[in-house]
Biotite code that builds the C-alpha atoms (Angstrom):
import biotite.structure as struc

atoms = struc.array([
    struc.Atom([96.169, 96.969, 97.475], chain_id="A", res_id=1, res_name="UNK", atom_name="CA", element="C"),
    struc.Atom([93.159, 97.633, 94.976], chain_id="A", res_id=2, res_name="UNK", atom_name="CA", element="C"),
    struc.Atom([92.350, 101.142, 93.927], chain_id="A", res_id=3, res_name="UNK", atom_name="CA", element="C"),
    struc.Atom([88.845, 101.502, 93.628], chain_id="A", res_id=4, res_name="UNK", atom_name="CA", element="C"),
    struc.Atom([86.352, 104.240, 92.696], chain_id="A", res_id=5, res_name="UNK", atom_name="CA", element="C"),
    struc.Atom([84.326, 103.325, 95.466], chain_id="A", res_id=6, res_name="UNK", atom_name="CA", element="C"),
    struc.Atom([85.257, 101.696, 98.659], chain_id="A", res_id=7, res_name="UNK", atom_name="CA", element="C"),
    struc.Atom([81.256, 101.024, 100.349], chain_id="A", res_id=8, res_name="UNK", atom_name="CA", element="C"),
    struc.Atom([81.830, 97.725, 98.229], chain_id="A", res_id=9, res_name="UNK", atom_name="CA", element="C"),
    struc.Atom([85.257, 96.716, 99.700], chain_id="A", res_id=10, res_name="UNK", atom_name="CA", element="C"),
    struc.Atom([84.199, 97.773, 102.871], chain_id="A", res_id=11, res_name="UNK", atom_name="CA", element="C"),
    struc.Atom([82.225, 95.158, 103.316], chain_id="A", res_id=12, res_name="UNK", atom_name="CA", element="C"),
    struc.Atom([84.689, 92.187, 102.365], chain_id="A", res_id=13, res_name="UNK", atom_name="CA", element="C"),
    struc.Atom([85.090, 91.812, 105.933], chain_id="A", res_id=14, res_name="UNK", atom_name="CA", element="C"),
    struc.Atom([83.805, 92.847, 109.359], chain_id="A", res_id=15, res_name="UNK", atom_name="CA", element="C"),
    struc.Atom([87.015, 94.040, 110.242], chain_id="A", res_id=16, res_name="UNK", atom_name="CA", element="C"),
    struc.Atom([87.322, 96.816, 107.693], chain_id="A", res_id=17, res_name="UNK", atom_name="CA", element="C"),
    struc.Atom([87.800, 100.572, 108.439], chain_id="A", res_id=18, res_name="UNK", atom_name="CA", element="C"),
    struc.Atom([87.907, 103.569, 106.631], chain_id="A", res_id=19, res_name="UNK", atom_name="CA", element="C"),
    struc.Atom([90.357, 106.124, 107.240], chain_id="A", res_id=20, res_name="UNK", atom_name="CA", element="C"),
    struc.Atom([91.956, 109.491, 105.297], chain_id="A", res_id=21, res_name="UNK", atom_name="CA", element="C"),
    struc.Atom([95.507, 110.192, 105.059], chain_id="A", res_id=22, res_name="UNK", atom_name="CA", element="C"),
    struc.Atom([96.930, 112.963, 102.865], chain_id="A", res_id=23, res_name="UNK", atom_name="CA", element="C"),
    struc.Atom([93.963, 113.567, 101.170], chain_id="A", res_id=24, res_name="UNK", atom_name="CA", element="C"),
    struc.Atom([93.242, 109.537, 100.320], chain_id="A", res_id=25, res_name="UNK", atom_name="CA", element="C"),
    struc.Atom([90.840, 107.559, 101.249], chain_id="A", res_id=26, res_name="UNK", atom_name="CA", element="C"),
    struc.Atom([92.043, 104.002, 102.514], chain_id="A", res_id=27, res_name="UNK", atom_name="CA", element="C"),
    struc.Atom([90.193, 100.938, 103.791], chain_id="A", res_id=28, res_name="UNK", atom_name="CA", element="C"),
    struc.Atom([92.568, 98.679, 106.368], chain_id="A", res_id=29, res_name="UNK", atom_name="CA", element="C"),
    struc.Atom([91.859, 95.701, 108.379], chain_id="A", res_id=30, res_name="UNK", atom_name="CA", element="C"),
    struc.Atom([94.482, 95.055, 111.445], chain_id="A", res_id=31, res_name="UNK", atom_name="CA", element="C"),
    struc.Atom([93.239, 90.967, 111.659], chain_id="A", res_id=32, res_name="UNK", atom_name="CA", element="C"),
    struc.Atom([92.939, 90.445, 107.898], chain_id="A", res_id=33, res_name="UNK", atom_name="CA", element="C"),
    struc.Atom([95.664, 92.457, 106.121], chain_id="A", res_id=34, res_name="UNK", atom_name="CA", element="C"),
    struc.Atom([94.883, 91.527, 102.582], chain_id="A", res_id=35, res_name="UNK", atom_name="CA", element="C"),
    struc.Atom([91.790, 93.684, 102.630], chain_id="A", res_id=36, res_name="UNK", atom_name="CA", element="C"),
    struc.Atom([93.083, 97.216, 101.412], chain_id="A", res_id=37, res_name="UNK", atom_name="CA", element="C"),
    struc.Atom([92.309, 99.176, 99.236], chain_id="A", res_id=38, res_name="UNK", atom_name="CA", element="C"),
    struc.Atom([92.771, 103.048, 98.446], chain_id="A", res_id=39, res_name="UNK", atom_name="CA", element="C"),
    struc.Atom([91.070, 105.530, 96.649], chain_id="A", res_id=40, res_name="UNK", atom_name="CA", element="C"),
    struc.Atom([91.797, 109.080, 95.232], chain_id="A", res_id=41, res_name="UNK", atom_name="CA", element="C"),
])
């Protein structure tokens, strides 16, 4: 998982990527390609 100071960039690594918030984070996940994550906050 990278930790990033902004995700807009690793968002678009793959066409799959979503954004989501948990606890006050800010995550990007992909369900096909699960080495595209990343966190932030």
């Amino acid at each position: 998982m990278k930790v990033a100071n902004s995700l807009r960039s690793l968002k678009q690594r793959h066409r799959d990527c979503q954004i989501v918030r948990r606890k006050g984070r800010v995550y990007v996940i992909n369900k096909t390609q699960k080495r595209f994550k990343a966190r932030q906050g």
